[in-house]
N, C-alpha and C positions, 0 to 999 in steps of 0.2 A: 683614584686611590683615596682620594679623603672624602667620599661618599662611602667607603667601605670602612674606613675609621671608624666615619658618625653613625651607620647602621651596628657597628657591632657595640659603641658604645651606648647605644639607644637599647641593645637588645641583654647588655650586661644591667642595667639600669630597671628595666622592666623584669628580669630575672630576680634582681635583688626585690622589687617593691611586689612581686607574686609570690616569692620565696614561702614565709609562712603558709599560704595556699599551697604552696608546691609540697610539703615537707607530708603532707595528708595524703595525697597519692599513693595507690601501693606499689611503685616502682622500688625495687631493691629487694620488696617480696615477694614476688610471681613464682609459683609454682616455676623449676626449673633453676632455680637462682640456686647457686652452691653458696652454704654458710655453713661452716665447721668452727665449733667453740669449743675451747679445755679451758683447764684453770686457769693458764698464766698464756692464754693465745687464744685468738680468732679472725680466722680468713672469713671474708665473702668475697665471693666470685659472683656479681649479679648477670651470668650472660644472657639469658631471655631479656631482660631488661634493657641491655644492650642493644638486642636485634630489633627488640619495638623502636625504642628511641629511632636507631638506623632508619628504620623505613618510615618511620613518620618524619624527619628531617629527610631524606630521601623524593619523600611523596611532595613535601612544602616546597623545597628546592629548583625540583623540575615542574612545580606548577608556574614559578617567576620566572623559567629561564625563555 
């Protein structure tokens, strides 16, 4: 249990110090992603972005297990 603490806080930690790199990706725009904007409202719905994310955590996951 507290090797899964310290991995997730190593991987919050690495998240925050890539962040700026990460923010340039075009995840949230992939063709597919729902974005509806009016005047005084706007949804996105990014689920392509979803399903990549999924199987790329998916793919790294069962490489460890």
């Amino acid at each position: 249990m507290q090797k899964v603490i310290i991995l997730i806080g190593l991987a919050i930690v690495l998240i925050g110090v890539l962040y700026p790199y990460l923010r340039k990706l075009p995840f949230g725009q992939l063709p597919g992603d729902i974005f509806y904007k009016s005047d005084n409202f706007s949804f996105v719905f990014p689920i392509v972005t979803c399903i990549i994310i999924s199987i790329i955590l998916t793919v790294i996951l069962n490489l460890f297990r």
